[in-house]
N, C-alpha and C positions, 0 to 999 in steps of 0.2 A: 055726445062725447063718450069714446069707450072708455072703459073702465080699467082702472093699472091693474086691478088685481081680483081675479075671476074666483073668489074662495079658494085662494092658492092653487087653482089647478093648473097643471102646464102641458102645456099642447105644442112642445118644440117637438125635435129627433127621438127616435125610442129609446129608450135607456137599456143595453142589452144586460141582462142577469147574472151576477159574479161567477166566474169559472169556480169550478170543485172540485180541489185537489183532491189525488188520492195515493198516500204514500204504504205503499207496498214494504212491511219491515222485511231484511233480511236479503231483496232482490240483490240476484248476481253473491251473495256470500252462503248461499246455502249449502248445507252438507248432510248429506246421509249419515247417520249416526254410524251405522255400521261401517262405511268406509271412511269413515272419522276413524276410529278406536280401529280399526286394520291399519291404518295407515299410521297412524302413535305407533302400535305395537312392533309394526317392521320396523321403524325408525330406533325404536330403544332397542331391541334385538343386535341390530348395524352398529349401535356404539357399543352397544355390553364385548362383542366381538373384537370388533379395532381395538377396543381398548384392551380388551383379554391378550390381543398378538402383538398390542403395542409393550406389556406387561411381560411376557414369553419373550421377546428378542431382545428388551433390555436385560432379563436374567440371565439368555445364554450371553452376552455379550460379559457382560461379569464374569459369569462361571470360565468363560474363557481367556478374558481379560487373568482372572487369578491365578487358572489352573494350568494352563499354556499345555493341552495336551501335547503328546509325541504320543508316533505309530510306534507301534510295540516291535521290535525286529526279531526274526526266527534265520537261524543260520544251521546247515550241517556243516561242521567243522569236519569231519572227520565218519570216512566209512571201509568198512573189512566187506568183502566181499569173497567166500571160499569153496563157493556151488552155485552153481547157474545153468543148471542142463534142463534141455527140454527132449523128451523124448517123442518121435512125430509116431511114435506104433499107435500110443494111448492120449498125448495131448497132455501131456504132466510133466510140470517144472519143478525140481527138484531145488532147496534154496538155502540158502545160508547168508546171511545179512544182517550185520551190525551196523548201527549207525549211533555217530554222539552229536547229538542238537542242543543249540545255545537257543534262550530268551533271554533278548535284551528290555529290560523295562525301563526306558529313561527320565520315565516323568518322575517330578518331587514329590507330590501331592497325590499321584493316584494308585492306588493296591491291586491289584489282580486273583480274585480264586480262579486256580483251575480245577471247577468239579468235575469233569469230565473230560478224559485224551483220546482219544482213538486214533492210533496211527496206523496205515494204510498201506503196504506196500502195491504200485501198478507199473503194471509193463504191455504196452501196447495198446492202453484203454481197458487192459485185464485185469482185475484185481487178483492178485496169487496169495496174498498175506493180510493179517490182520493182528494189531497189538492193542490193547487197555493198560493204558500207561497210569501210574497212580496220581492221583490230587494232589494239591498243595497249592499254598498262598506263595503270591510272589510280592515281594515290600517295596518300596521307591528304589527307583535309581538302583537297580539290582537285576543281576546278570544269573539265569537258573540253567541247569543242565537235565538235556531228557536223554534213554538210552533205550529205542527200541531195536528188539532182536529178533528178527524173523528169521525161523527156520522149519524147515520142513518138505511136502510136498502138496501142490495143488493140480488140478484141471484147470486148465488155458488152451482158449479155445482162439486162434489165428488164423488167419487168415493168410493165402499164399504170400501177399506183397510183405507181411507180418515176419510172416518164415523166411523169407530172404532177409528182411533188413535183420533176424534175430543170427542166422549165420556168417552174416556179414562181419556181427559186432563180436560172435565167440571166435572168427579169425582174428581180430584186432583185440582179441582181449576186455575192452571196455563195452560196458554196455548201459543203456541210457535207460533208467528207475527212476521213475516216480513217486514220491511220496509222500502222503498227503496227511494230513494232522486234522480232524475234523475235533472240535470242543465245545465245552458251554461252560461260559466265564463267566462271572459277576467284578466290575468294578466298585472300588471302595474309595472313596470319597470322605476325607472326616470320619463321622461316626455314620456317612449313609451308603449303603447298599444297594449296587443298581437291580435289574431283574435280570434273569439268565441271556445272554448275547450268544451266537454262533458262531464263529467265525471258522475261517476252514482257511489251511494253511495248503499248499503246493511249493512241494521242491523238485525240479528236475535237476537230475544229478547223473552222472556219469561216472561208475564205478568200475575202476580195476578186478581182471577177476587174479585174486592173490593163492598162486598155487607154492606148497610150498615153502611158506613162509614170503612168498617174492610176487609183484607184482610186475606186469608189464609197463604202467604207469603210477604217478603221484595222483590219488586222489587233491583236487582242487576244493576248497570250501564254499560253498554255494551258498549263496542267499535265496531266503524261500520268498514266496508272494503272498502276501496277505489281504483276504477277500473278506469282509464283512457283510 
């Protein structure tokens, strides 16, 4: 008769041997330290920015919201004109030119220095004249008067189509000047002070030549163009 039980040994199927995990810390989230801390630092970079411009548009949006700029308005109201010869032996314009120019400064809130004027007489793309107009503070909502005086003679150097259109304009009397206001302004603000600004003024104006005490025409007041 066999026996139930062989000193527990057992002689069924083989019994295969437990599998061996092996877990790998870290797989699939790994990062190079270096393009770890590059990749933080452009990220904090990106907001320190947005936020710095998000910071900047809300201040201009105030400053504008309070201060409600206006453009500054330049007029020549009024010009003498009592010499205008060019002689074609030597190329020399012989000149006599008053002018009286308005600033209008409409804003509430904002001051104007004028450190610096330079007005410019041109005719033809030629510069004949030059003035150094004096400085001065302009206050709110305040209308200022400039008075330059060109006279004298220069060298002007034209060109033939030049020379017809300037004969043309001393048969008609009137003749078309340019003149230009070149500066360096600081705006005042409160108690702040901007830095110096350029701005450069352009009038074309068409003046009577007044012989005589009499002119052929009414000078018209011109509004100048103003270039920042």
């Amino acid at each position: 008769m066999p026996e139930s039980n062989l000193n527990g040994a057992y002689y069924g199927p083989s019994i295969p041997p437990p599998s061996k995990s092996y877990h790998r810390h870290g797989r699939g989230s790994s990062c190079n330290p270096c393009s770890c801390l590059f990749g933080c630092l452009c990220n904090c970079i990106f907001q320190i920015i947005f936020t710095i411009l998000i910071v900047l548009g809300v201040i201009a949006l105030v400053l504008w919201l309070v201060l409600r700029p206006n453009k500054v308005k330049f007029y020549v109201t009024d010009a003498t004109l009592t010499q205008f010869d060019l002689s074609t032996a030597n190329n020399t314009l012989y000149y006599d030119l008053s002018l009286n120019m308005t600033i209008r400064n409409p804003n509430k809130r904002i001051g104007i220095y004028y450190d610096s004027i330079e007005a410019r007489g041109m005719y033809k793309g030629e510069r004949f004249a030059s003035q150094n107009l004096e400085p001065f503070y302009q206050g709110h909502k305040n209308t200022s008067s400039l008075h330059p005086v060109l006279k004298g003679q220069s060298l002007v150097l034209l060109g033939d189509r030049e020379k017809s259109n300037y004969n043309n304009e001393k048969n008609s009397g009137v003749y078309d000047i340019e003149m230009k206001l070149y500066m360096r302004i600081r705006l005042k603000i409160g108690w702040i002070k901007t830095h110096k600004i350029k701005p450069k003024i352009e009038c074309d104006i068409k003046v009577p030549l007044e012989s005589n005490g009499r002119s052929s025409a009414n000078f018209e007041e011109t509004r100048c163009h103003l270039d920042w």
